[in-house]
C-alpha positions as CSV (number, residue, x, y, z in Angstrom):
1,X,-13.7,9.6,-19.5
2,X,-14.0,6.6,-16.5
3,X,-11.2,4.8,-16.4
4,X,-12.6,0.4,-16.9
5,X,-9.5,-0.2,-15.0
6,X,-10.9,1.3,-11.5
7,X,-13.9,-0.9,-11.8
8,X,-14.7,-4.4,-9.9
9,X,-16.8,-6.7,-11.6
10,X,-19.7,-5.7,-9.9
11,X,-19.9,-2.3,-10.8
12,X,-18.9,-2.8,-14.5
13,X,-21.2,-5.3,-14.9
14,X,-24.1,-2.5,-13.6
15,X,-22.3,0.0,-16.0
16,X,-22.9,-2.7,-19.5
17,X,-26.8,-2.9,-18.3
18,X,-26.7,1.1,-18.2
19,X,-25.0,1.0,-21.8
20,X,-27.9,-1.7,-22.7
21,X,-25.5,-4.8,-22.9
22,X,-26.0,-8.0,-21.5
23,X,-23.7,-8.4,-18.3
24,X,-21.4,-11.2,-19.0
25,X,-20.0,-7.8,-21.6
26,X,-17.9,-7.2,-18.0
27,X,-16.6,-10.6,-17.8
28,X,-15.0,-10.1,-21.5
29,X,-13.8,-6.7,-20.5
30,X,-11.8,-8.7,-17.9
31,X,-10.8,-10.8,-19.6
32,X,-9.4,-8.8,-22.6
33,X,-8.1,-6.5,-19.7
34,X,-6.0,-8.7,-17.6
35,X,-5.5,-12.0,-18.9
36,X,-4.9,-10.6,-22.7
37,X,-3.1,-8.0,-21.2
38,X,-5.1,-5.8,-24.2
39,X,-4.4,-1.7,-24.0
40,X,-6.8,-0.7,-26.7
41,X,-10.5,-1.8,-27.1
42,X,-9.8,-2.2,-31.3
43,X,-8.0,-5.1,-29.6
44,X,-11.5,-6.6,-28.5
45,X,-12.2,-8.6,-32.0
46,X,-15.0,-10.4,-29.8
47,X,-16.9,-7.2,-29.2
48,X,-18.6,-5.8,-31.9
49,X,-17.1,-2.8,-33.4
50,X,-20.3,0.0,-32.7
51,X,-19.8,-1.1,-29.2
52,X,-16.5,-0.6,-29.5
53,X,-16.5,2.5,-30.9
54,X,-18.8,3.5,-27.7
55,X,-15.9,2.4,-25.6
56,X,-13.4,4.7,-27.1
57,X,-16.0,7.7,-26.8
58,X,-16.6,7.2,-23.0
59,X,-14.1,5.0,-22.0
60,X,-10.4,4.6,-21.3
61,X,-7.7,2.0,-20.3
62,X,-5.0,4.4,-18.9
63,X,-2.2,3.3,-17.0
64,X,0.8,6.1,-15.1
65,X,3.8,6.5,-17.1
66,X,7.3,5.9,-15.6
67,X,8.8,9.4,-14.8
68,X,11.7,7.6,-13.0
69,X,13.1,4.4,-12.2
70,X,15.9,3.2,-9.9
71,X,16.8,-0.8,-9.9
72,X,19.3,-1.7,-6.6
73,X,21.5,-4.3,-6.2
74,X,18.9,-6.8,-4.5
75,X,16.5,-6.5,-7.3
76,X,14.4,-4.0,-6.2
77,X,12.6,-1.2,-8.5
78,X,11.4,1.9,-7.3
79,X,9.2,4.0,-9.9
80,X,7.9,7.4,-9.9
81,X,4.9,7.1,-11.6
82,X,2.9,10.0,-13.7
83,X,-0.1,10.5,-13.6
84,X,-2.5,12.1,-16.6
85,X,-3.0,15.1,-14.3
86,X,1.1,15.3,-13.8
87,X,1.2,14.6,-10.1
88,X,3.7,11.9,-9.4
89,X,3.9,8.8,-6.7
90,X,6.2,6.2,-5.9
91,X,5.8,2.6,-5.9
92,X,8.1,0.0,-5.5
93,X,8.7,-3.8,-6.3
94,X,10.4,-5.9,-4.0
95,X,11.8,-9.7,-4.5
96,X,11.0,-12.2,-2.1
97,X,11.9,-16.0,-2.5
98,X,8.0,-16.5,-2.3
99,X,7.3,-14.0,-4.9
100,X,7.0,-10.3,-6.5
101,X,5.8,-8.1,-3.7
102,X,4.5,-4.6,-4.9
103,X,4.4,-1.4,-2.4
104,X,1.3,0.6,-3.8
105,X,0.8,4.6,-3.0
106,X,-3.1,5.3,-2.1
107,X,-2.2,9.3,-2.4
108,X,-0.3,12.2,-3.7
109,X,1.3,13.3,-0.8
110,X,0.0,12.9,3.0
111,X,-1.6,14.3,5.5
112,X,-1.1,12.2,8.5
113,X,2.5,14.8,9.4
114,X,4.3,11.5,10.6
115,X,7.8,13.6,11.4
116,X,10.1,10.6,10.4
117,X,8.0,9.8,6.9
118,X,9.2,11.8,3.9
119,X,5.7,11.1,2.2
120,X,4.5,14.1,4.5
121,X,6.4,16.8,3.8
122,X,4.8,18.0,1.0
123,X,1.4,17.3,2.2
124,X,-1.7,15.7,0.7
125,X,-3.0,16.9,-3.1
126,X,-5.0,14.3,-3.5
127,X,-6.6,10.7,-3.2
128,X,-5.7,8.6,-6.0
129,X,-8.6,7.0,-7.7
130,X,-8.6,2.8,-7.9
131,X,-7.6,3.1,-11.3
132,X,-4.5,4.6,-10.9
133,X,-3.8,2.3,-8.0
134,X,-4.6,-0.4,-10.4
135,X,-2.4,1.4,-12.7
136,X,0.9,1.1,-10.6
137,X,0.7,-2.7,-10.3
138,X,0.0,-2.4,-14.2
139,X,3.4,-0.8,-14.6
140,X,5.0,-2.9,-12.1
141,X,3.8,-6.2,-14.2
142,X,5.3,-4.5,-17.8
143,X,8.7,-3.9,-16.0
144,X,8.9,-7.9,-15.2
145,X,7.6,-8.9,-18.0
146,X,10.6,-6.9,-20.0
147,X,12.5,-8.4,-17.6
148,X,11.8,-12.1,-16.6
149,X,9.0,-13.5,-18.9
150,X,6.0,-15.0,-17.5
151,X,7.0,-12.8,-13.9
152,X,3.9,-11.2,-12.7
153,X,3.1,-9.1,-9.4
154,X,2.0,-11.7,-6.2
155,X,1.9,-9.9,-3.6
156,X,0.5,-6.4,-2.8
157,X,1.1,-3.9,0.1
158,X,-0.9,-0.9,0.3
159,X,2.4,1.2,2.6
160,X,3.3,3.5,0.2
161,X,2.6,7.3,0.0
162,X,-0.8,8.0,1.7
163,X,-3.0,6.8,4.5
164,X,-5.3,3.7,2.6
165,X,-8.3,4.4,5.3
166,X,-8.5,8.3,4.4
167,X,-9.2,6.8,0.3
168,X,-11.6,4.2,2.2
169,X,-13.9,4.1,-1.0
170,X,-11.1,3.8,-3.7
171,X,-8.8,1.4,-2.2
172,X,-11.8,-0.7,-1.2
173,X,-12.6,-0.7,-5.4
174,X,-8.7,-1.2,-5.8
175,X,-8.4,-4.3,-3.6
176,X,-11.6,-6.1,-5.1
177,X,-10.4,-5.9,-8.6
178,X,-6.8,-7.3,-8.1
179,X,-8.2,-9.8,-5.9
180,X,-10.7,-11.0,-8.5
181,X,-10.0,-14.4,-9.8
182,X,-10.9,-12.6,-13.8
183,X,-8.8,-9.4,-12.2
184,X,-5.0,-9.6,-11.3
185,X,-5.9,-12.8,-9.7
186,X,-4.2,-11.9,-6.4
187,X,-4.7,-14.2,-3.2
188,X,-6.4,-12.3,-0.4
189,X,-3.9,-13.2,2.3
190,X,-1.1,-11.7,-0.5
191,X,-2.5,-8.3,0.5
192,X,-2.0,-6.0,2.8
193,X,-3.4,-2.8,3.7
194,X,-1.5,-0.8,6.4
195,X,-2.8,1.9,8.4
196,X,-1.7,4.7,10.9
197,X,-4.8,3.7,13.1
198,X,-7.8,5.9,11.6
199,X,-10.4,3.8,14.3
200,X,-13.7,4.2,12.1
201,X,-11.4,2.9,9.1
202,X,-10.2,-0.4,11.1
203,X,-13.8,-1.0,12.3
204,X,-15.3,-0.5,8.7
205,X,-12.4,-3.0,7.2
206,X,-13.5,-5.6,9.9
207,X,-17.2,-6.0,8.6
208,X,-15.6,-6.0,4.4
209,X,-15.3,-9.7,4.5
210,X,-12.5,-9.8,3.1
211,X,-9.3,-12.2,3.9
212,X,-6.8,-10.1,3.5
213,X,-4.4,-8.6,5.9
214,X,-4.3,-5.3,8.3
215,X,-0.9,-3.5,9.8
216,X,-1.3,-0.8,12.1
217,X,1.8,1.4,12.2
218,X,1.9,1.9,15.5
219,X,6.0,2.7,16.1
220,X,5.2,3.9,20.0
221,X,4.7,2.2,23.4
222,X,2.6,5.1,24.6
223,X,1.2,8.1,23.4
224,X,3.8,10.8,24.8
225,X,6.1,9.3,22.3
226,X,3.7,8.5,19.8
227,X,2.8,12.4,19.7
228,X,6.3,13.6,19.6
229,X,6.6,11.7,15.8
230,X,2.9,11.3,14.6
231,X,0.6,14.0,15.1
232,X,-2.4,11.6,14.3
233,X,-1.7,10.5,18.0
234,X,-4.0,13.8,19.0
235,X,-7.0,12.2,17.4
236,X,-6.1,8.5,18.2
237,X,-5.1,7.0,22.1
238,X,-3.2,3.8,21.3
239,X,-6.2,2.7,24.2
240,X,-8.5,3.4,21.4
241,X,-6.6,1.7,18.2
242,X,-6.0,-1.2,20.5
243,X,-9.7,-1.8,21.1
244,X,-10.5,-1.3,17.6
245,X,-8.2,-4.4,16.7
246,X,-9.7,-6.0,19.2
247,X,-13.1,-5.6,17.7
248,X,-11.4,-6.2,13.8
249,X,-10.0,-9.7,15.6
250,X,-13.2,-10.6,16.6
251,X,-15.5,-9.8,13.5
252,X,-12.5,-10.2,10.9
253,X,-11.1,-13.6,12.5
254,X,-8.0,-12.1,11.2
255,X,-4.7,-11.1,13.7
256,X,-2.7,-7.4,12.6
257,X,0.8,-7.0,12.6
258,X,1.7,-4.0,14.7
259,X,4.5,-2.2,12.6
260,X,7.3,-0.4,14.8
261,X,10.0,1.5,13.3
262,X,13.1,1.9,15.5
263,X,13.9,5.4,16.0
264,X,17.9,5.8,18.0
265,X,16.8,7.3,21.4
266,X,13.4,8.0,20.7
267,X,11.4,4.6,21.1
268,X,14.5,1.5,21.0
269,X,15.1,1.1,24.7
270,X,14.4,-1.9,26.8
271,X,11.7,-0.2,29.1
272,X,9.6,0.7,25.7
273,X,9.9,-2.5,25.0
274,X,8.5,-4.1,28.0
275,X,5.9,-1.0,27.6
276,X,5.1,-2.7,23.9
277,X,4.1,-6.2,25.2
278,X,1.9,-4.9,28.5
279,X,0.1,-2.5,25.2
280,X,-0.4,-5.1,22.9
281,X,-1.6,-8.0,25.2
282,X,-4.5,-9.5,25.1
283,X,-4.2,-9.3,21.0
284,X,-3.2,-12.0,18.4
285,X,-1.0,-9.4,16.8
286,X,2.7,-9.7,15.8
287,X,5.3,-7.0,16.0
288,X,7.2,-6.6,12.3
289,X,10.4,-4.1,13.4
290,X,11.5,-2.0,10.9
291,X,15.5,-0.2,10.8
292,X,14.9,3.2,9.6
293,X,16.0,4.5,6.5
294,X,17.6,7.7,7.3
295,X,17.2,10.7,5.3
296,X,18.1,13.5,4.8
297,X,15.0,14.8,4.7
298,X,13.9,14.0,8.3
299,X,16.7,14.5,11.0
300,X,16.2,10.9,13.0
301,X,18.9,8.0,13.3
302,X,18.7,4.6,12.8
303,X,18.9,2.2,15.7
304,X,22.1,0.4,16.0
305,X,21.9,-3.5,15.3
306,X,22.8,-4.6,18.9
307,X,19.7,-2.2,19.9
308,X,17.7,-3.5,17.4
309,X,17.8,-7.1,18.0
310,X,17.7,-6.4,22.1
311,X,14.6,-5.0,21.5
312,X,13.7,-8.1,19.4
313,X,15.1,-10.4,22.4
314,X,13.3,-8.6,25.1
315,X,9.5,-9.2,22.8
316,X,10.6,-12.7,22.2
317,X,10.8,-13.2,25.6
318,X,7.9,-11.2,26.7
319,X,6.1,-13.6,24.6
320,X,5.5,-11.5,21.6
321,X,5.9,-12.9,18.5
322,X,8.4,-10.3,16.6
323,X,10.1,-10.2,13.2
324,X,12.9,-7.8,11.7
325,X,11.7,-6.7,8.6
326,X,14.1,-7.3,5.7
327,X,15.2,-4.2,4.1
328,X,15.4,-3.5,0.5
329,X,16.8,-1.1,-1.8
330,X,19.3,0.6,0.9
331,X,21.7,1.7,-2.3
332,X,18.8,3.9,-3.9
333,X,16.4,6.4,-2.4
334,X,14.7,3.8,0.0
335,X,13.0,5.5,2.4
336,X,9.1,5.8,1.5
337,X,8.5,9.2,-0.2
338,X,12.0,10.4,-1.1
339,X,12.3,9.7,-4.6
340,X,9.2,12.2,-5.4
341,X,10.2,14.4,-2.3
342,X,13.8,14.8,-4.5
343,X,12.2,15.5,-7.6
344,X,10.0,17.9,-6.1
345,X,13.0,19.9,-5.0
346,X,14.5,19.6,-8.1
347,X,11.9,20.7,-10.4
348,X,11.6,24.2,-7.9
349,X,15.0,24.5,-7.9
């Protein structure tokens, strides 16, 4: 069965000519989708019922069911979601004063082998399809509904489980439909797509059109170190990344933000920080630091605060703009990919 939910407009509206309806059918689909909130097509009392009985033959509406859920102390929900085929992802809502920002998986698993990440560790089984991304932001809207009425999802980052640029296709379908005003309605410039630095992917994102935002986890002043914790470094020179966001700058009109997590030892000192600002100059990108979440998984250590906002100092006066990200959900499994990485060990134990 195709799944309605992993379709933009466009292609549903080409799917209700191939079913011989007129095309305006996608428009209704929408709008009975996600501004009725409707699960079922019996729900569609506009549609006549032999059409709707040819939705329930070919079609479905199918959204991941919560396997678990963890709330902390700042608000924050972390879900592991199921999927019909029983593989399981994470993805995580996160309260900001501006809004509801949700942390959206684009796999099961990874293959990008960053050491620190415990998304990695199992590996990649699979791409998730738009639908199911579509899915998790789906789930994440029922949980605030319970919750708060009239609390929806505003903000979207695609940093979860997976590397967005090796699901090119599906998170392309993914971010049309939740940015469509008769979709989720989401502002471009709410969403995010982060990247480890797959070149052809950046390029390709450049010449969408779209307004949204790029990230390039770069967390390395030079490749030496870069190689020691992401093995992706062997395919991409930062030399090379940093020309293709020269090229997304120019054709998108949009800056990145460079994100850097501060390993203890490993990237944190003052020289790598100078090192950062000769890398990234001649860019309009901003460095977002991020204070590790250690694991138990992985064997780094966080940097201390005193190195953490020295290395902020030293950007700030190298004349790098540079934020410390604020961290959420430090009481339950925060790290990206430990919740399922758990429950993977648990279920084989």
């Amino acid at each position: 069965m195709i799944n309605l939910l992993g379709l933009p407009i466009s292609k549903l509206e080409e799917l209700m000519l191939s079913e011989g309806q007129k095309k305006y059918r996608a428009i209704q689909l929408y709008t009975w989708i996600y501004e009725k909130k409707a699960t079922s097509f019996d729900e569609m009392s506009d549609i006549s019922i032999k059409f709707r009985e040819v939705l329930k033959e070919k079609y479905c509406l199918d959204i991941p069911t919560i396997d678990k859920i963890q709330r902390s102390k700042d608000g924050t929900v972390k879900l592991l979601v199921k999927f019909s085929d029983g593989l399981k992802v994470e993805t995580v809502l996160m309260r900001y004063s501006y809004g509801n920002a949700a942390c959206v998986s684009s796999q099961v698993g990874c293959n990008m082998g960053c050491s620190f990440c415990a998304s990695g560790l199992l590996g990649k089984q699979r791409s998730l399809t738009a639908a199911e991304m579509v899915g998790q932001i789906m789930v994440l809207n029922n949980v605030l509904r319970e919750e708060n009425k009239g609390e929806r999802v505003t903000h979207i980052v695609v940093m979860g489980t997976g590397e967005p640029f090796d699901n090119y296709d599906n998170v392309m379908d993914f971010i049309r439909i939740v940015n469509a005003q008769k979709g989720l309605a989401i502002g471009a410039r709410h969403i995010t797509v982060s990247t480890c630095g797959l070149i052809d992917g950046i390029k390709k994102y450049a010449r969408e059109g779209l307004q949204t935002n790029l990230a390039i986890s770069l967390h390395a002043p030079n490749d030496e170190i870069r190689l020691k914790i992401m093995k992706v470094a062997k395919i991409y020179p930062i030399k090379d990344i940093i020309e293709a966001v020269k090229e997304y700058e120019s054709i998108a009109k949009r800056r990145v933000t460079y994100e850097y997590l501060l390993l203890d030892g490993i990237n944190d000192s003052k020289e790598n920080a100078e090192e950062l600002i000769k890398v990234i100059k001649g860019t309009m990108g901003y460095v977002n630091l991020i204070p590790y979440n250690e694991t138990s998984l992985c064997d780094y250590k966080r940097s201390s605060g005193n190195r953490i906002h020295a290395f902020l100092d030293y950007l700030n006066k190298g004349g790098v703009n540079a934020t410390i990200r604020k961290e959420f959900g430090s009481d339950i499994d925060a790290a990206c990919g430990q919740l399922r990485a758990k429950a993977e060990q648990n279920e084989k134990a």
